[in-house]
C-alpha positions as CSV (number, residue, x, y, z in Angstrom):
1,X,-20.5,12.5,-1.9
2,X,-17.6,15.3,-3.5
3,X,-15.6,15.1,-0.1
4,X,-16.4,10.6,-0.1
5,X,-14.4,11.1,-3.8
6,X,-11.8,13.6,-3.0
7,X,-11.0,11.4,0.0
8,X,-10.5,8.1,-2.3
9,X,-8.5,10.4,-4.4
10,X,-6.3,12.1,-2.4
11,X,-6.2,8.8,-0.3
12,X,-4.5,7.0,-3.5
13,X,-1.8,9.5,-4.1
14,X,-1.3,9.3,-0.2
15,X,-1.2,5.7,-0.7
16,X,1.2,6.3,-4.0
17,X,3.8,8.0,-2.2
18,X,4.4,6.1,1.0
19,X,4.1,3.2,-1.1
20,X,7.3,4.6,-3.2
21,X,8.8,6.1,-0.5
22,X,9.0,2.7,1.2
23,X,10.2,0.8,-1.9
24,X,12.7,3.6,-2.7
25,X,14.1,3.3,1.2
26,X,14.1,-0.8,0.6
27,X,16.1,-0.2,-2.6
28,X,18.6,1.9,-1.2
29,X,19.4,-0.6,1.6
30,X,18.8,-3.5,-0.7
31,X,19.8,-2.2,-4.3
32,X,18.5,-4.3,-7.1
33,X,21.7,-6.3,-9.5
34,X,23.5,-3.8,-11.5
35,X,22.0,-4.0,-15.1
36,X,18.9,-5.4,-14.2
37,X,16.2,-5.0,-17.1
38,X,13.1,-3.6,-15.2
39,X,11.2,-4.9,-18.7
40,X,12.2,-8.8,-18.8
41,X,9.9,-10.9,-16.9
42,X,12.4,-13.5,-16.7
43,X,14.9,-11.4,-15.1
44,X,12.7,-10.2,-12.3
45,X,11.8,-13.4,-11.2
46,X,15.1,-14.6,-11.0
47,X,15.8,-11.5,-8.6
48,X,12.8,-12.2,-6.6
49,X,14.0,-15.6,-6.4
50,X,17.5,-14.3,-4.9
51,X,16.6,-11.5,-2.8
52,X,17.0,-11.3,0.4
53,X,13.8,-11.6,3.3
54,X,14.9,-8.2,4.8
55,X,14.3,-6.7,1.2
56,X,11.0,-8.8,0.5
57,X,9.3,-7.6,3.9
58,X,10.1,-4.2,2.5
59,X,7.8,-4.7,-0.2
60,X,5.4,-6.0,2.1
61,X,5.7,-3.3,4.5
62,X,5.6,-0.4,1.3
63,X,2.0,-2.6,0.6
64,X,0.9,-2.2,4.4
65,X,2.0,1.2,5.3
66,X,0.5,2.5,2.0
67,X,-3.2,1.3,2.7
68,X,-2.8,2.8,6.2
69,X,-1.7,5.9,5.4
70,X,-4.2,6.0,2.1
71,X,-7.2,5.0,4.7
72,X,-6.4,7.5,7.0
73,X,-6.4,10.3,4.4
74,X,-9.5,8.8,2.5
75,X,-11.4,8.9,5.8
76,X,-9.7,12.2,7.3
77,X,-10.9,13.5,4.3
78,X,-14.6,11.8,3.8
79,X,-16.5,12.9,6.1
80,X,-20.2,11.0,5.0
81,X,-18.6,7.2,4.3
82,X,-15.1,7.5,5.5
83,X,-14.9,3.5,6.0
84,X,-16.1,2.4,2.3
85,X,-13.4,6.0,1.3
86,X,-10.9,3.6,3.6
87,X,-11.8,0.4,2.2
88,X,-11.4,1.6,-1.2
89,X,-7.9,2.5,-0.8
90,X,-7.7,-0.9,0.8
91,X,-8.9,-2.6,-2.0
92,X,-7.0,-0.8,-4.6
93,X,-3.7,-2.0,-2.6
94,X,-4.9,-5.9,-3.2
95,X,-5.5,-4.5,-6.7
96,X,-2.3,-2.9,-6.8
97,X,-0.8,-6.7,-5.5
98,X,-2.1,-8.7,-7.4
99,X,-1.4,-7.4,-10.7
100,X,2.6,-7.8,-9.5
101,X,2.2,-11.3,-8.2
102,X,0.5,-12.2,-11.6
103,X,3.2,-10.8,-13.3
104,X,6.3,-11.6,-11.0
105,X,6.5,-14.8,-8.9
106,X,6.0,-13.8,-5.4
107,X,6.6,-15.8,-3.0
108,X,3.9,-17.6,-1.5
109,X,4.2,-15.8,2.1
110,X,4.1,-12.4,0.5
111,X,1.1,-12.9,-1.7
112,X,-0.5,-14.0,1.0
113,X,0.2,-10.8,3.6
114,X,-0.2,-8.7,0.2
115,X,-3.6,-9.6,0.0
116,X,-5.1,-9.8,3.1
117,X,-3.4,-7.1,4.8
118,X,-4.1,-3.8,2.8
119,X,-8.1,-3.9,3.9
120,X,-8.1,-4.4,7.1
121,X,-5.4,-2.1,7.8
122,X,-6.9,1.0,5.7
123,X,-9.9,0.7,7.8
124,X,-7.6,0.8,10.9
125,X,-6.6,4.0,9.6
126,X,-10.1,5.4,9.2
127,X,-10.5,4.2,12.5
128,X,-7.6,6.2,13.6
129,X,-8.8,9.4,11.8
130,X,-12.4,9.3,13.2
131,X,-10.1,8.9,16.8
132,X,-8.9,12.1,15.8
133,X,-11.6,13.9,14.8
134,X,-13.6,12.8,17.9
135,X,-10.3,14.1,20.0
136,X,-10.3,17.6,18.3
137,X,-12.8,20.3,19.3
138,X,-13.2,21.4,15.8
139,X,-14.7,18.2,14.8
């Protein structure tokens, strides 16, 4: 059950950082309006309105790569239930999406890959660390 929780855990901050990373990369190639306040809902929707699809699959992909990366660490990690440690992270990406679409308009393509992507493909990457493990002669 300790290594089931320090999976989760150290799956989220796995998670956390290629989620950033991805945004911060997506920013840099798409930067946000000069002056834009990060605080005024009405401004952000107005830039979500206007951005561009390159910078919205961004987002999309920071969502996806996030739960696969935080699935494979949960379950690398969690040996006893490394698909629920998985799923978790999965579900805490959906979590993590829906909060944002409830507070900034998302277009209705994005909601909908925000949503059901982040489960299914955290569990891909607890399938890919029990590959792994079953490859390696340590086990």
């Amino acid at each position: 059950m300790g290594r089931t929780v320090l999976g989760v855990l150290a799956g989220l901050l796995a998670m956390f950082v290629v989620i950033t990373a991805v945004q911060l990369l997506g920013a840099r190639l798409y930067p946000p309006p000069a002056g834009l306040d990060l605080h005024d809902p009405t401004a952000l929707a107005t830039m979500m309105a206007q951005m561009p699809l390159g910078a919205l699959a961004f987002v999309v992909l920071a969502w996806a790569l996030g739960a696969l990366a935080g699935g494979w660490v949960a379950a690398r990690i969690s040996r006893l239930h490394p698909r629920i440690a998985a799923a978790l992270i999965g579900l805490a990406v959906v979590a993590g999406v829906l909060m944002m679409i409830l507070s900034i308009p998302h277009p209705l393509w994005m909601s909908a890959l925000g949503v059901l992507l982040p489960v299914p493909l955290a569990l891909a990457g607890a399938r890919l660390a029990r590959s792994r493990s079953a490859a390696s002669p340590s086990g």
